[in-house]
LUMKETI-706900 format. One line per 10 residues: number of its first residue (from 0); for each residue x, y, z of N, C-alpha, C, O. Coordinates in steps of 0.05 Angstrom, whole numbers, plus 5000, padded with zeros to 4 digits. Atoms other than C-alpha are relative to their C-alpha. Last residue first. Layout:
BEGIN
NUM = X/Y/Z/X/Y/Z/X/Y/Z/X/Y/Z ~ ...
# end
This chain:
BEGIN
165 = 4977/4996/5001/9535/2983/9136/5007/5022/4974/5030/5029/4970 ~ 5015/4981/4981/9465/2960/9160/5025/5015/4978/5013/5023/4959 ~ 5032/4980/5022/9470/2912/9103/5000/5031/5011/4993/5051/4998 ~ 4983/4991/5029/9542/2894/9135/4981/5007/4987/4986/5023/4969 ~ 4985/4970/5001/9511/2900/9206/5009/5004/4980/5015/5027/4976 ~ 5022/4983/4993/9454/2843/9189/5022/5028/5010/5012/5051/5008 ~ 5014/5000/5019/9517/2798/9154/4979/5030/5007/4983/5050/4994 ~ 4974/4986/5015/9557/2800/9212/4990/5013/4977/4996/5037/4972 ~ 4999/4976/4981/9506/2776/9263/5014/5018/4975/5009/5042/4974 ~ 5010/4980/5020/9484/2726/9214/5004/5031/5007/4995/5052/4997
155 = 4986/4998/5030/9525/2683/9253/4994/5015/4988/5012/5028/4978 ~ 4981/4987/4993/9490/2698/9319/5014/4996/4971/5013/5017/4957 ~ 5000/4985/4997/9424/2673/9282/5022/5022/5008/5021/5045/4998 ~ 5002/4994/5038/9444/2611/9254/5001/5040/5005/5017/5055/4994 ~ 4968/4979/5011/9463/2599/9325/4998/5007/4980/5019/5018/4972 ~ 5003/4967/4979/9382/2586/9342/5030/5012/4996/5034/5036/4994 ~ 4985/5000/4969/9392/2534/9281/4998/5024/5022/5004/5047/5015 ~ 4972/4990/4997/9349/2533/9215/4999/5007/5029/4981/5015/5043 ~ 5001/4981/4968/9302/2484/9205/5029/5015/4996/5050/5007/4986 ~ 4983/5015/4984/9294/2454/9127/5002/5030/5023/5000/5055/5021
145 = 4994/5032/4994/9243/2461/9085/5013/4998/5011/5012/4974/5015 ~ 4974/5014/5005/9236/2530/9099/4991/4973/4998/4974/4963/5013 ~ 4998/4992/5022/9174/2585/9105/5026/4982/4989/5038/4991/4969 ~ 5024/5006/5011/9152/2552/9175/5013/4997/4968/5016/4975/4958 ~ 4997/5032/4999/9228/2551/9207/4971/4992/4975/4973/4975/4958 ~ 4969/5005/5009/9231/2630/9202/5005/4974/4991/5020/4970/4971 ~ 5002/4989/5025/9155/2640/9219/5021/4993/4985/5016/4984/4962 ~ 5019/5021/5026/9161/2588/9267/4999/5012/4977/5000/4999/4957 ~ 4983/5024/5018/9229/2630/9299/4978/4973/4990/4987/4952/4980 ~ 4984/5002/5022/9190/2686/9300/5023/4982/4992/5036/4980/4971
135 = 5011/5000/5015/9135/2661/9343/5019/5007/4963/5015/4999/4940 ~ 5013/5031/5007/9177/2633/9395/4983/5010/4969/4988/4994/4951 ~ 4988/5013/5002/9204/2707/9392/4998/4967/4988/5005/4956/4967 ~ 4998/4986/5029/9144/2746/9396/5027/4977/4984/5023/4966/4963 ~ 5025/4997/5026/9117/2697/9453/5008/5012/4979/4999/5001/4959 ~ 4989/5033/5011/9187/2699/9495/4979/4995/4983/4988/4987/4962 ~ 4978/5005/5025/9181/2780/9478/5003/4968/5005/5014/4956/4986 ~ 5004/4989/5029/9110/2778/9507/5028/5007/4982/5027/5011/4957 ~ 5014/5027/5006/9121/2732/9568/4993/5006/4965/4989/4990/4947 ~ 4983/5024/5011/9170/2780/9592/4993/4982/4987/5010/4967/4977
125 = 4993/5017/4977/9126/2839/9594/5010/4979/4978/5008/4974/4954 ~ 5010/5021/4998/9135/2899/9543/5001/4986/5027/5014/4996/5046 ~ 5020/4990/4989/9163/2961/9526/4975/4986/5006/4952/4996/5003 ~ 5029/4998/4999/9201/2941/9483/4988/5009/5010/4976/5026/4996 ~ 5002/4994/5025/9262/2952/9507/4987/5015/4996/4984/5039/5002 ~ 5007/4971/4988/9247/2937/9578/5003/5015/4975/4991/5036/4974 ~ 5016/4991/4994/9231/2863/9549/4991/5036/5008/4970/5048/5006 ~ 5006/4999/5022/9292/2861/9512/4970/5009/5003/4959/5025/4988 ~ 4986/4967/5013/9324/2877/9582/4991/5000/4977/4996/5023/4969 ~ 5014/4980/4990/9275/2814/9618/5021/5037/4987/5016/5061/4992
115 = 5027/4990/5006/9287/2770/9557/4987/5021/5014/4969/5035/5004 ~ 5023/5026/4985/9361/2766/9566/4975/5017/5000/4973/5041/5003 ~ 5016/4987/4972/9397/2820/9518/4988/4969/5002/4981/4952/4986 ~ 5000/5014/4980/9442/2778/9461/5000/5013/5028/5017/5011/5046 ~ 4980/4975/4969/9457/2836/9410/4996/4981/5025/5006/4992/5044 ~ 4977/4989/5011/9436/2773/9354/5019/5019/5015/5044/5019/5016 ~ 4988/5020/5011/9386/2721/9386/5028/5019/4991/5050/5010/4996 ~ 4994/5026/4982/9354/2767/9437/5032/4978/4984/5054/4971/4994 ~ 4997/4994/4975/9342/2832/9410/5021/4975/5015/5043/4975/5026 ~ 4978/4973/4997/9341/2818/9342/5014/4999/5028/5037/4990/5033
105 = 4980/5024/5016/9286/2759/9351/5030/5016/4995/5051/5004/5003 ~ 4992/5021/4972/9252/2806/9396/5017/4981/4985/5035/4970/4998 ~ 4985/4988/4977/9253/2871/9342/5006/4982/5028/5021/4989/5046 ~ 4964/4997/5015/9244/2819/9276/5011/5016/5032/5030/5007/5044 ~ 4984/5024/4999/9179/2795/9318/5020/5004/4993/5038/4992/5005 ~ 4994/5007/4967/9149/2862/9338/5016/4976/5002/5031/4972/5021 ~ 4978/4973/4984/9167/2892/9266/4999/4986/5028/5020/4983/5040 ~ 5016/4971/4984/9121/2828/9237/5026/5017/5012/5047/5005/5019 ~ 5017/5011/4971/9171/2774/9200/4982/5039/4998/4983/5060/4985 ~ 5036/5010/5007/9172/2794/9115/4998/4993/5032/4975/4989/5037
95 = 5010/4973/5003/9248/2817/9135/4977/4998/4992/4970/5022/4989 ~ 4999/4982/4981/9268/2757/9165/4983/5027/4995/4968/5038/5010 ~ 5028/5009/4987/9236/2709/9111/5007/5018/5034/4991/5017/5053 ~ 5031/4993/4999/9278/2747/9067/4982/4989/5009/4960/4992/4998 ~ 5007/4967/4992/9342/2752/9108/4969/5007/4981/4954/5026/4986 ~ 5009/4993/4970/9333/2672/9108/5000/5024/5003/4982/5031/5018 ~ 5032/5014/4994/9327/2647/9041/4990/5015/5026/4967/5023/5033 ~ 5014/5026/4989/9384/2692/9017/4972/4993/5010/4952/5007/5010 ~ 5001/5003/4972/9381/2756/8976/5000/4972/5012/4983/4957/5003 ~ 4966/4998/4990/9405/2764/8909/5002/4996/5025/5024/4994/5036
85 = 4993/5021/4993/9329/2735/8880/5041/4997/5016/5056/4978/5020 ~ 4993/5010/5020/9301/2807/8891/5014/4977/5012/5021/4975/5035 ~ 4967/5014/4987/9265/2823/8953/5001/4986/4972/4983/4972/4963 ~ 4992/5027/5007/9199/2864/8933/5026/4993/5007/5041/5011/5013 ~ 4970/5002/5016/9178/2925/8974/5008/4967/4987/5008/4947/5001 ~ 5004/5020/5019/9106/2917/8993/5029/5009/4982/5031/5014/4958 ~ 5021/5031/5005/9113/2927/9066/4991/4994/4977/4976/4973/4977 ~ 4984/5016/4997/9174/2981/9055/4980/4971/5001/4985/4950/4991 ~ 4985/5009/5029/9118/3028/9007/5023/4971/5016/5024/4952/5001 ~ 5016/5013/5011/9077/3018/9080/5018/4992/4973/5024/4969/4966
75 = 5005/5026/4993/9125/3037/9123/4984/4986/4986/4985/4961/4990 ~ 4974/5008/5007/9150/3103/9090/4998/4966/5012/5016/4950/5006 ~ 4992/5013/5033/9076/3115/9077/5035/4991/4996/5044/4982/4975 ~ 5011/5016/5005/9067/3128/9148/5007/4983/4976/5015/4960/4974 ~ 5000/5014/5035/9117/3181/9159/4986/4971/4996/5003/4953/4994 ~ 4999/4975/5008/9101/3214/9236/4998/4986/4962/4978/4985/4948 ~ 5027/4991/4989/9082/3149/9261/4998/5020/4983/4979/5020/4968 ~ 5016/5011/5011/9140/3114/9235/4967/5007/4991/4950/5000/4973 ~ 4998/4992/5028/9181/3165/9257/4991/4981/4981/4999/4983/4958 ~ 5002/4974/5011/9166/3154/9325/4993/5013/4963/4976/5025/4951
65 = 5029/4994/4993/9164/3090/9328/4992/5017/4988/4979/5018/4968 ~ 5003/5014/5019/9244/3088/9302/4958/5000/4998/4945/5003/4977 ~ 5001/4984/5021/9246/3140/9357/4994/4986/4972/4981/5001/4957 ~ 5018/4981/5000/9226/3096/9409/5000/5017/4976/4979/5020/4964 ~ 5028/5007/5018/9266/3038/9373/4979/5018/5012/4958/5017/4999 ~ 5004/5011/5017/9325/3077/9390/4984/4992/4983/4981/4999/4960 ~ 5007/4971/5011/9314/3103/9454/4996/4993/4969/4973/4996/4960 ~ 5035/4987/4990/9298/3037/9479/4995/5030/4986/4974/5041/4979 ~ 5021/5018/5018/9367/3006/9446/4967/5008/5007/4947/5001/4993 ~ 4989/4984/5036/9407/3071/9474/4979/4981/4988/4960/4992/4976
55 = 5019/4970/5004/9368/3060/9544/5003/4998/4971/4985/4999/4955 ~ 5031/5005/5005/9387/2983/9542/4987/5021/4999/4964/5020/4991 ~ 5011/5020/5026/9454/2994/9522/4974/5003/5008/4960/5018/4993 ~ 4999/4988/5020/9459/3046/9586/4995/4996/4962/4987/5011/4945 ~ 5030/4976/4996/9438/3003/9635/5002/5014/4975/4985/5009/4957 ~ 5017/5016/5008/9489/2949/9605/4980/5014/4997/4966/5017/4977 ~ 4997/5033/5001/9549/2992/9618/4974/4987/4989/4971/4996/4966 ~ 4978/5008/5016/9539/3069/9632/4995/4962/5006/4983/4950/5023 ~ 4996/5027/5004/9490/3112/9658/5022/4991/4988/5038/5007/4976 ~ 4992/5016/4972/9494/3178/9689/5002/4970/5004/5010/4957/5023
45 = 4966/4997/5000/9493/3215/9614/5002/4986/5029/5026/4983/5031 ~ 4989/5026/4993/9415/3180/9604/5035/5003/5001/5051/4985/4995 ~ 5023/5010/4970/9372/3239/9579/5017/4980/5018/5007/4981/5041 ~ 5021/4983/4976/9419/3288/9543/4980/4981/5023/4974/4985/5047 ~ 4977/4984/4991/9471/3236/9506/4984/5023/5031/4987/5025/5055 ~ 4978/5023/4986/9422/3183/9495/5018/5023/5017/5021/5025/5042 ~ 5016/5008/4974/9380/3237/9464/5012/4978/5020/5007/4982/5044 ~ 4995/4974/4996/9437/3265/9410/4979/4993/5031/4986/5002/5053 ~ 4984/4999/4984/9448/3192/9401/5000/5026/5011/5016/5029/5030 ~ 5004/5020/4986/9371/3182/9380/5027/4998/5023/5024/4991/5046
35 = 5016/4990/4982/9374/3235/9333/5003/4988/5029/5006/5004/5048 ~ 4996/4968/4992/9428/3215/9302/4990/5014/5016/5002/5029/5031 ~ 4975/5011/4982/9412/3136/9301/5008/5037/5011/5007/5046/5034 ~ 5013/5011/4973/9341/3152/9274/5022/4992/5015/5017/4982/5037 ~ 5006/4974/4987/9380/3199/9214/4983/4981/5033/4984/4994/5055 ~ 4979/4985/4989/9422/3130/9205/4981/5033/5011/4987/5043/5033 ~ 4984/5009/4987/9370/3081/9191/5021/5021/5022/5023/5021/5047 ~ 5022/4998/4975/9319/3130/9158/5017/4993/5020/5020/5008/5038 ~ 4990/4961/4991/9378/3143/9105/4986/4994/5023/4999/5000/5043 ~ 4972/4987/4992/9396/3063/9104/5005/5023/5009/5024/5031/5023
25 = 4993/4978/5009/9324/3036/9103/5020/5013/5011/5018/5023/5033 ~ 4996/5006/5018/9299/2975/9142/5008/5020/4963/5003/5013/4940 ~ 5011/4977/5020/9265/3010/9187/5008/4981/4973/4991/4978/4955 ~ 5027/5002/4997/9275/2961/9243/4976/5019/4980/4951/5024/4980 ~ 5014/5028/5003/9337/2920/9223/4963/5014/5001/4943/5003/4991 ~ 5002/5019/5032/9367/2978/9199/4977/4989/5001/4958/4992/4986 ~ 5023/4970/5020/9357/3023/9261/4986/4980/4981/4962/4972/4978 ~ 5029/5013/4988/9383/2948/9302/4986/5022/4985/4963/5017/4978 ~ 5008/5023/5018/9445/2957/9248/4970/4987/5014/4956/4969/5005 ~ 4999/4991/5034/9457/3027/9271/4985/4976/4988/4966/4979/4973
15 = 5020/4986/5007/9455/3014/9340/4989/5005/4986/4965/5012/4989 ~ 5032/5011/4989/9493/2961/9338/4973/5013/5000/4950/5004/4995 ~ 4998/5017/5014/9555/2990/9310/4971/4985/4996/4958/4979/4976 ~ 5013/4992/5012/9541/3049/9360/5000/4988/4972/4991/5003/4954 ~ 5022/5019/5007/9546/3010/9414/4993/5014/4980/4969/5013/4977 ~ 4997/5027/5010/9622/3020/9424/4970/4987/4993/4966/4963/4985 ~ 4982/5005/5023/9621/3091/9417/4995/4979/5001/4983/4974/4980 ~ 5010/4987/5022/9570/3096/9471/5012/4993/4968/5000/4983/4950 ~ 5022/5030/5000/9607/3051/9523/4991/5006/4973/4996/4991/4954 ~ 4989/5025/5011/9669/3098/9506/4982/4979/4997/4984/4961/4981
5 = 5000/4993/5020/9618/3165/9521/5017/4977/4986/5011/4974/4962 ~ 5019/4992/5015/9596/3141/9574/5007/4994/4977/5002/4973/4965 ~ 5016/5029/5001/9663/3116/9615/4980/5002/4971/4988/4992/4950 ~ 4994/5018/5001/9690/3185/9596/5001/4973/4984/5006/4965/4961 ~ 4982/5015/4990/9640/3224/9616/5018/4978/4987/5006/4958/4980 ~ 5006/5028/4999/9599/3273/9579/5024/4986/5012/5047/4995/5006
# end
């Protein structure tokens, strides 16, 4: 592995971890979908580096996060009626109650700050469908509040959503 690579790599793997989080929401799943996921990063995508390369690692990522959704069903379902005790703020539990397509474009965008067409290649989507998942997750977010919270609310919480991950 190169280098370049392998330093870009290192440095996203803070991110990586805490986008697992965000989309499993489970610390062991979190990290074995980061493992896997760098061991594929490493084999399919060693000629990349810089941005290209974030956006493979974040594609590989939630591919596998898919993946192993598919494969363990019931590990998604027991997390859709997991209760959120009252230790949590207002807002990581009206985050973690969004849909998986809305927490993964609201992620995407507002917190690792990809522009819609790299959040889009993500996904695995068109552009119009992460500014739709998006728009949608910040009503869900604003809906469940008396009071609006800020599109920077989001980069702030940046800290927070890697220290769960963490």
């Amino acid at each position: 592995m190169r280098d370049e690579m392998k330093s870009d790599l290192l440095s996203f793997i803070p991110s990586l971890r805490a986008f697992a989080f965000c989309l499993t929401q489970d610390r062991t799943r979190a990290d074995d979908i980061l493992h896997s996921s760098l061991i594929e990063i490493c084999a399919r995508h060693a000629g990349k580096k810089g941005l290209v390369l974030k956006v493979a690692a974040f594609k590989t990522v939630r591919r596998r996060s898919l993946r192993q959704a598919v494969a363990d069903p019931m590990s998604m379902q027991s997390f859709a009626r997991q209760r959120i005790t009252g230790d949590h703020d207002a807002f990581r539990i009206r985050f973690t109650r969004l849909p998986r397509t809305e927490r993964e474009a609201i992620s995407l965008i507002e917190v690792w700050g990809f522009r819609p067409p790299q959040a889009a290649e993500i996904c695995e989507c068109d552009r119009e469908t992460i500014n739709r998942r998006v728009h949608m997750a910040r009503c869900h977010l604003t809906a469940r509040s008396s009071r609006s919270i800020p599109i920077g609310a989001f980069r702030a919480d940046t800290a927070a959503v890697h220290a769960t991950a963490g």
